[in-house]
C-alpha positions as CSV (number, residue, x, y, z in Angstrom):
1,X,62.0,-11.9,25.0
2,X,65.0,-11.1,22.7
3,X,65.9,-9.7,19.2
4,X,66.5,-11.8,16.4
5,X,68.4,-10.9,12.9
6,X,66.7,-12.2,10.2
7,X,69.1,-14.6,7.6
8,X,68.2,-15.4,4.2
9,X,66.7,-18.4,4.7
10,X,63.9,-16.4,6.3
11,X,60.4,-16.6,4.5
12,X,58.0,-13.6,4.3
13,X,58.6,-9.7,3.7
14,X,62.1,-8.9,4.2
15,X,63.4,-5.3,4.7
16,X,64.2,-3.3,1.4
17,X,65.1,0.3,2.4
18,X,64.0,2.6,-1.2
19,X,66.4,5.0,-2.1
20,X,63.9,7.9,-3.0
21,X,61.0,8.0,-1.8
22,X,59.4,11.1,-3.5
23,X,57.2,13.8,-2.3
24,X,56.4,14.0,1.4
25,X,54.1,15.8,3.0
26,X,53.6,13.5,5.8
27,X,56.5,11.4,7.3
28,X,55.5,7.9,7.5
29,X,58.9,5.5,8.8
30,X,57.8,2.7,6.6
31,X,55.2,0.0,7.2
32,X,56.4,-2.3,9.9
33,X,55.2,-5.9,8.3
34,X,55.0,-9.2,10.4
35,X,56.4,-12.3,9.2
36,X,54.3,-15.5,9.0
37,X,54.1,-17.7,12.0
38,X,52.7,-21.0,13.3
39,X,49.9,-20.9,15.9
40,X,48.9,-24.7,16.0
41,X,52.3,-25.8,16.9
42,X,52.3,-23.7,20.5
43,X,48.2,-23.5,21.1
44,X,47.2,-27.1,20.2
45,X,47.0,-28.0,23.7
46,X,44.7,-25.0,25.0
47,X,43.0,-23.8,21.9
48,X,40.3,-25.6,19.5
49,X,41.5,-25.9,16.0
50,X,38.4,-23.6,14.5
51,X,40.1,-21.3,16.7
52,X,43.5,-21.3,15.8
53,X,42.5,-21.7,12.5
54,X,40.5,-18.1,13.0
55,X,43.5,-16.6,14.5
56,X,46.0,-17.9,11.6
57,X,43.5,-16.7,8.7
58,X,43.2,-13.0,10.3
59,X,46.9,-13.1,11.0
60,X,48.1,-14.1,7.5
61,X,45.9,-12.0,5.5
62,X,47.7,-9.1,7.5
63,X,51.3,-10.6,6.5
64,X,50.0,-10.5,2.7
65,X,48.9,-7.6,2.4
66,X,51.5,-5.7,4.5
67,X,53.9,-7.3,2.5
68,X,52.3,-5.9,-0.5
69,X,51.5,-2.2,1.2
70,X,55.1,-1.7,2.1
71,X,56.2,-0.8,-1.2
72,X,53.9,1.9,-2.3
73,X,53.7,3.6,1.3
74,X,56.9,4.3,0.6
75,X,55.9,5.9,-3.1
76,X,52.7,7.3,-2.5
77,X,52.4,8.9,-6.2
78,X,52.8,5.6,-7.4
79,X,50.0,3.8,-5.5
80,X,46.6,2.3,-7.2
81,X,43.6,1.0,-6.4
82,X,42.5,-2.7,-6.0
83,X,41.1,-4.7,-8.4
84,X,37.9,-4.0,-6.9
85,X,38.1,0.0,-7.1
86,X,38.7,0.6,-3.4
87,X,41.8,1.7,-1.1
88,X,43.8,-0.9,-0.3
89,X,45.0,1.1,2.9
90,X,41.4,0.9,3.7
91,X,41.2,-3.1,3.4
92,X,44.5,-3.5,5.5
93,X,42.8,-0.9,8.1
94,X,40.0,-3.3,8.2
95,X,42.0,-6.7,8.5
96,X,44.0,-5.2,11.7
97,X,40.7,-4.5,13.0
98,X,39.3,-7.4,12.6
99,X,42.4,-9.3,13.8
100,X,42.7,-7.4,16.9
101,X,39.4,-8.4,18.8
102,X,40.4,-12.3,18.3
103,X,44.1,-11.4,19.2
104,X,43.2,-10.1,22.5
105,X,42.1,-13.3,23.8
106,X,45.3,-14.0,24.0
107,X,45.9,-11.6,26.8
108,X,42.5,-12.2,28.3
109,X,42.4,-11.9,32.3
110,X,46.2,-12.2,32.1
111,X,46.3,-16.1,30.2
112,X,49.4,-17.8,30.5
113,X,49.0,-18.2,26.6
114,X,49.9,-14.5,26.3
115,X,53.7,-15.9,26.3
116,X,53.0,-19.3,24.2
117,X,53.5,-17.3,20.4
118,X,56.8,-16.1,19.4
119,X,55.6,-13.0,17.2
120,X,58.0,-11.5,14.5
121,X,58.0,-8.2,13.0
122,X,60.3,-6.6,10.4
123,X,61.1,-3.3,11.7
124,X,61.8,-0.1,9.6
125,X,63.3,3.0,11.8
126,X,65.9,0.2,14.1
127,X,68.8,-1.0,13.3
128,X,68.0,-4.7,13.6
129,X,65.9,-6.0,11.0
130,X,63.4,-8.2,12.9
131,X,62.2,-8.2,16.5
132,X,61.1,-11.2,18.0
133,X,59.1,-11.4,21.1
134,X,56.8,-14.3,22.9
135,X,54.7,-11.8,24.4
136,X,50.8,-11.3,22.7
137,X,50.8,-7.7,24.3
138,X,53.7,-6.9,21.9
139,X,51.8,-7.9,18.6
140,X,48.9,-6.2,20.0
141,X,51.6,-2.5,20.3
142,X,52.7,-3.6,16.5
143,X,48.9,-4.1,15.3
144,X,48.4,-0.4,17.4
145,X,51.6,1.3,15.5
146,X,50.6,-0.4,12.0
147,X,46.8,0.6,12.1
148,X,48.8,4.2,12.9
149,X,51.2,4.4,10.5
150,X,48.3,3.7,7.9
151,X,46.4,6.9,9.1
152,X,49.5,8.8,8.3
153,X,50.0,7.2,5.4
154,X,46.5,7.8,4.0
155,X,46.8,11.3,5.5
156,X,50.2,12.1,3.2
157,X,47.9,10.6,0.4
158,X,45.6,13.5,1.2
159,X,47.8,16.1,2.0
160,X,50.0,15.8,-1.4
161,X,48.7,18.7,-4.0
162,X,46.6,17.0,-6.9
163,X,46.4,18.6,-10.5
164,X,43.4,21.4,-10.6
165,X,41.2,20.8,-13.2
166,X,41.0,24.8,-14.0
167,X,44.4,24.4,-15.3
168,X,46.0,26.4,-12.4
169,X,48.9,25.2,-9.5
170,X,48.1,21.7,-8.1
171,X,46.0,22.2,-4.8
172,X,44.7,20.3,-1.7
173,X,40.7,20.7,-1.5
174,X,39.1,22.2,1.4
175,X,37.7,18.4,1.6
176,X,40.9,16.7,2.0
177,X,42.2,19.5,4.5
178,X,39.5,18.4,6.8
179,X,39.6,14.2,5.8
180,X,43.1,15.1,6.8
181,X,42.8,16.8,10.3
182,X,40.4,13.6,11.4
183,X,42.6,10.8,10.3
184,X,45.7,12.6,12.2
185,X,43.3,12.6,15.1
186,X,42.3,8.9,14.7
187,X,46.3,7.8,14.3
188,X,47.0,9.7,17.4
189,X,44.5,8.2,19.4
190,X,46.1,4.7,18.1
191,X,49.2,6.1,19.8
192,X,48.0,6.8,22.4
193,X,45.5,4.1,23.3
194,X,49.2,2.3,23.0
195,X,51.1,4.6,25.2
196,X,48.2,4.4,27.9
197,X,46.9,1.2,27.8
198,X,49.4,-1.3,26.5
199,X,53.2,0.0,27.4
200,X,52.0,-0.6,31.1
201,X,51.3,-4.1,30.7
202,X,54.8,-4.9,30.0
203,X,57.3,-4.9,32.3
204,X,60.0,-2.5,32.1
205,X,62.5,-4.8,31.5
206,X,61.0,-6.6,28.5
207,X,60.3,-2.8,27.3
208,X,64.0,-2.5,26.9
209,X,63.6,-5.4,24.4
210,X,61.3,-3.5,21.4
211,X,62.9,-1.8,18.5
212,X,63.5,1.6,18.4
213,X,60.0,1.8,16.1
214,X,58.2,1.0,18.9
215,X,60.0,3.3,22.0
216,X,57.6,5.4,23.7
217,X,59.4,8.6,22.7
218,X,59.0,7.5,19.0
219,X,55.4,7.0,19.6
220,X,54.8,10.4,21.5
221,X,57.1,12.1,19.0
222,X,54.5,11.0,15.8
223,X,51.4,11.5,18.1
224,X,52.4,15.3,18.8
225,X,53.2,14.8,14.8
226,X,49.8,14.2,14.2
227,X,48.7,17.0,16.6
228,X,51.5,19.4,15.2
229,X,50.3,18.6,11.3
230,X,46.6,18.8,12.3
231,X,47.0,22.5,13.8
232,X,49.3,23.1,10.6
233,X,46.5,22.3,8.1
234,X,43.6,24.8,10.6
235,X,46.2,27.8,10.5
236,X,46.2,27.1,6.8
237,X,42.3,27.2,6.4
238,X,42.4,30.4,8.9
239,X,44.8,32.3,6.5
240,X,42.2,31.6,3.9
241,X,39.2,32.9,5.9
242,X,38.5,36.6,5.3
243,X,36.7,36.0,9.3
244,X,40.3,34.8,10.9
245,X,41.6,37.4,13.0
246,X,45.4,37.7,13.9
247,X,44.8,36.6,17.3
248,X,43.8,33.4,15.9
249,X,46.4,32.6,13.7
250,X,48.4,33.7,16.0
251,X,47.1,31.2,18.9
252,X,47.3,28.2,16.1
253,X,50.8,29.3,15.1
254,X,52.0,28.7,18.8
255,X,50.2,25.6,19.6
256,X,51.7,24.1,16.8
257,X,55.2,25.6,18.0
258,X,54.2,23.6,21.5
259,X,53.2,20.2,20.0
260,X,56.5,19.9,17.8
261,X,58.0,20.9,20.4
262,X,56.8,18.1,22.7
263,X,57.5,15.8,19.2
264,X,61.5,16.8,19.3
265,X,61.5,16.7,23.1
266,X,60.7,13.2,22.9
267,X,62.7,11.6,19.8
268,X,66.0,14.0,20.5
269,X,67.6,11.3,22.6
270,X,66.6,8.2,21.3
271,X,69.8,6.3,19.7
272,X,68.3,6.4,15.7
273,X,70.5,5.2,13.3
274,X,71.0,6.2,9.6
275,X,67.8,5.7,7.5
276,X,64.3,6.3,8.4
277,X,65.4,6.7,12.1
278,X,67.5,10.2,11.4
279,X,65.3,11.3,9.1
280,X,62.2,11.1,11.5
281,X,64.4,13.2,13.8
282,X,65.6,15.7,10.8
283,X,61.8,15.7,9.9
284,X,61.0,16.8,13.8
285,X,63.7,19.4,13.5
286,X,62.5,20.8,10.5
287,X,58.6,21.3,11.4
288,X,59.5,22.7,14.7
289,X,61.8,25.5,13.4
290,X,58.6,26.0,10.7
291,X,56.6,26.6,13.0
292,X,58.1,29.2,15.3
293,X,58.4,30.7,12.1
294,X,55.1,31.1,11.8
295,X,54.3,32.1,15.2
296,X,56.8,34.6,15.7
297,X,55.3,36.5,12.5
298,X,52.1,36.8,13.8
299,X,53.3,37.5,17.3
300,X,55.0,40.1,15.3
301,X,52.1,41.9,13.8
302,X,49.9,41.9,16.8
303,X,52.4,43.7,18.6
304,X,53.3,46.2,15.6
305,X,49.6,47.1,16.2
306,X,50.9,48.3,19.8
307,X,50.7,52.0,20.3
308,X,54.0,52.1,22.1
309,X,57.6,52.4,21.4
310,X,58.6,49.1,23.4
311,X,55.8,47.3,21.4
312,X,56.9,48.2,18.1
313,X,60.3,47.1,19.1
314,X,59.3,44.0,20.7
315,X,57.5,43.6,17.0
316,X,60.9,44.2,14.8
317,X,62.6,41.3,16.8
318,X,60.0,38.4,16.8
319,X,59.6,39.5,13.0
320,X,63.2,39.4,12.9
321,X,63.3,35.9,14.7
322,X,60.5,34.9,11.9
323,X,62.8,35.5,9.4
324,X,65.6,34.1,11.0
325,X,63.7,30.7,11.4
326,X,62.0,30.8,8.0
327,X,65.7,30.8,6.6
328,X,66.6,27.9,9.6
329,X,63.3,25.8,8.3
330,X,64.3,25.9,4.6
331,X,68.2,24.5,5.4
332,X,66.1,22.5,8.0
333,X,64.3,21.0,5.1
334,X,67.4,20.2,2.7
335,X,68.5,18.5,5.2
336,X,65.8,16.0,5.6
337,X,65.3,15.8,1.9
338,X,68.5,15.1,1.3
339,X,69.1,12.3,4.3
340,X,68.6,8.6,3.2
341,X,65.8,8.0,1.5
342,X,66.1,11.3,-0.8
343,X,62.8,12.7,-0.6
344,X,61.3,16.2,-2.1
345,X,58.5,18.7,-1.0
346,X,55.3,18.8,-3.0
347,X,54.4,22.3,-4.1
348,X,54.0,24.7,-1.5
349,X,50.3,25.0,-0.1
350,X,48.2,26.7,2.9
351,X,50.5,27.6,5.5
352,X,53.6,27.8,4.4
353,X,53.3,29.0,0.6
354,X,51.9,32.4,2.8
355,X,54.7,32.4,4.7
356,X,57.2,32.1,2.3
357,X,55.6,34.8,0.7
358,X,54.7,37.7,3.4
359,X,57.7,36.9,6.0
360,X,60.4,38.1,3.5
361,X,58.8,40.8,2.5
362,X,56.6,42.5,6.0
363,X,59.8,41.8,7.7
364,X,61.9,43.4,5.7
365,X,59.8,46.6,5.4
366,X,58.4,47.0,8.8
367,X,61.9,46.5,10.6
368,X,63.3,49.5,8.1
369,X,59.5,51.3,9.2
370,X,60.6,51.3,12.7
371,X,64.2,51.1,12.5
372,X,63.5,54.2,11.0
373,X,61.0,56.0,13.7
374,X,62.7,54.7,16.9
375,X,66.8,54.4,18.3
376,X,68.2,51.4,18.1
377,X,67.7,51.1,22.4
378,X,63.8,50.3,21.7
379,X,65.0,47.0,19.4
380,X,64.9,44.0,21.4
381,X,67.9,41.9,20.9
382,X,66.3,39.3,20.9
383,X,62.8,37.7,20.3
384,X,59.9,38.1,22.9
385,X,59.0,35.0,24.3
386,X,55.7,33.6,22.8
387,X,52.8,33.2,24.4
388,X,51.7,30.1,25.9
389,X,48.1,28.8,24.9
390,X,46.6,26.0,26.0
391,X,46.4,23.0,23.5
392,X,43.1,23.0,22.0
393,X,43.5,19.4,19.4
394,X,43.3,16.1,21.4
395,X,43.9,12.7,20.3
396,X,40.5,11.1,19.0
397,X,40.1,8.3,22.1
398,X,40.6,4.8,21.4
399,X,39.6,2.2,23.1
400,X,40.8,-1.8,22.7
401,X,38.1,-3.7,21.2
402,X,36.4,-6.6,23.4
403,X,37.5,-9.5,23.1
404,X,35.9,-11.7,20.2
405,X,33.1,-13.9,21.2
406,X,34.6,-17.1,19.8
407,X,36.8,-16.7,23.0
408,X,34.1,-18.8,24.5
409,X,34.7,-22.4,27.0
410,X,33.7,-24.2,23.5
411,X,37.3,-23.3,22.2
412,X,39.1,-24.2,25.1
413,X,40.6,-27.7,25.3
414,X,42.5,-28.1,28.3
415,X,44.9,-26.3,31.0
416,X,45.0,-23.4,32.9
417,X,44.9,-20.4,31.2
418,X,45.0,-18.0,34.0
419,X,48.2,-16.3,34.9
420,X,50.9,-18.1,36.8
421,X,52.9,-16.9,38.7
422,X,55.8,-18.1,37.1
423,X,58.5,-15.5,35.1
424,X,57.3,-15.6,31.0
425,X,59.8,-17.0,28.6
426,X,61.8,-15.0,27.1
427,X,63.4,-15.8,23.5
């Protein structure tokens, strides 16, 4: 297995980096495309030709349309319908599904022929521009990633305020809120399904040999995304419900401190380079210090209901730490806006148009309140530690497809296609 730099003479999608990219609600790092390839020229000796032919017609109507998806992932307010009226994230969703089933029989009962296609992929978030790898297992992690990467994307799609017909500030429905919270769930479970099922069929050597896009810390860091922007969009619809209680904010406000947590935990290390790489990291940063913005307000106000002097000073210092991080989370944001590819925020909605709203101003009044009442002994230094909630929001489970029927002794020609035990090739 090896990397490979593409040249000029290359045919297919090539990488074009934009240099704005718009509003974002939801980072997506680009649409990793694959570049066309020839399956008759290594299967012709195993393989019957209505076969390969299948495989090849599945595989290139992903390469086209990838190709063509790229662009406008990248410029969501931009994008249009097909020709037919429907989504074409949708029709690529449903090519990679119908790909995948066929593609597994490459990998069926460990076949030798799992090694017999070099697949090529242009990557987005690593430095090198393509990755090429004669292993089936890693077009099936690229197929896992892409079908992902399209969940956020149609989630962003979702997520971005649209004009209200009332005439008042653009608004997400209560509908999309909810569309939005299941297709995180369903890109997680891609992630995971990846991280669980198909990481441990390649050795850990070879693992050294994927791009950066495809590192388990980058795929744990967008599934705890996922997670982290799910939560985000509940504690929104909770500060909207008159039959929310603090308590429950509250709790939402820390589990989504925990799963960005877990995100930045897991991408911190990883050697990204300028681009989409830092600003996944930047966009990490940002969410995270968001979010303990939000939790340490309402960890604020339960314990300004305390009866107690140590309470109400326990409740000027997380307030005080909300503050702090809502004024971290908006240089947090500038930051990632203004990394390579400029982007901008879409008007503030749910969560954080509260926020920016009541933390400036119940901070302010109820540390003076109790500033005020109590010595300046009863006022923590600094913030009381959070509580620590179990996570409620799961990835949605995923399971590989079987593999497609016309896998069948018909469509074999000759040779052994269980595994030898001979070392793969490498490229």
């Amino acid at each position: 297995m090896g990397c490979l730099v593409s040249t000029p003479k290359d045919t297919g999608y090539n990488r074009r980096r934009p240099g704005n990219v718009g509003e974002i609600a939801v980072f997506v790092p680009g649409l990793r495309v694959p570049k066309p390839l020839d399956f008759s020229q290594p299967l012709s000796d195993f393989l019957s030709k209505n076969l390969i032919e299948r495989l090849a017609a599945l595989r290139t109507r992903i390469v086209v349309m990838a190709a063509q998806e790229a662009p406008t992932v990248t410029r969501p307010r931009r994008r249009t319908a097909t020709q037919h009226g429907g989504s074409t994230l949708a029709d690529l969703q449903q090519a990679l599904e119908d790909y995948l089933p066929v593609l597994l029989g490459l990998v069926k009962d460990g076949s030798v022929l799992q090694h017999k296609v070099q697949f090529v992929w242009v990557n987005q978030e690593d430095d090198v521009e393509e990755t090429a790898i004669s292993n089936a297992w890693y077009e099936v992690l690229s197929v896992l990633h892409l079908m992902a990467m399209l969940s956020f994307s149609q989630a962003n799609l979702l997520l971005l305020p649209k004009a209200a017909a009332d005439g008042y500030q653009p608004k997400v429905s209560e509908e999309s809120r909810r569309n939005a919270i299941d297709v995180f769930l369903k890109g997680a479970g891609y992630l995971d399904c990846a991280i669980q099922h198909v990481f441990p069929q390649l050795p850990p050597e070879f693992r050294q040999d994927l791009p950066v896009d495809l590192a388990e810390g980058v795929l744990r860091a967008l599934s705890h995304q996922a997670l982290g922007q799910a939560v985000d969009i509940q504690l929104g619809m909770a500060i909207d419900s008159t039959k929310a209680t603090l308590a429950v904010k509250r709790r939402l406000a820390c589990e989504m401190v925990k799963y960005w947590k877990q995100a930045e935990d897991s991408i911190i290390n990883l050697p990204l380079p300028n681009g989409w790489g830092e600003k996944h990291q930047l966009f990490v940063k940002w969410k995270h210090v968001e979010a303990k913005a939000a939790a340490y307000y309402y960890h604020g106000l339960i314990l300004d209901e305390g009866n107690t002097e140590k309470s109400h000073g326990m409740a000027v210092a997380a307030l005080q730490a909300a503050e702090e991080c809502f004024k971290e989370s908006r240089k947090a944001s500038e930051a990632f806006n203004s990394a390579s590819p400029i982007s901008r925020n879409p008007p503030l909605w749910g969560t954080m148009k509260y926020l920016s709203e009541k933390i400036p101003k119940d901070a302010g009044s109820k540390v003076r309140i109790n500033r005020d009442l109590y010595s300046h002994e009863n006022i923590m230094e600094t913030a009381p530690a959070l509580p620590d909630f179990a996570l409620a929001l799961k990835p949605d489970e995923y399971q590989l497809p079987t593999v497609h029927p016309s896998w069948n002794g018909e469509n074999m020609i000759k040779g052994q296609t269980t595994l030898n035990p001979l070392k793969p090739e490498k490229t």
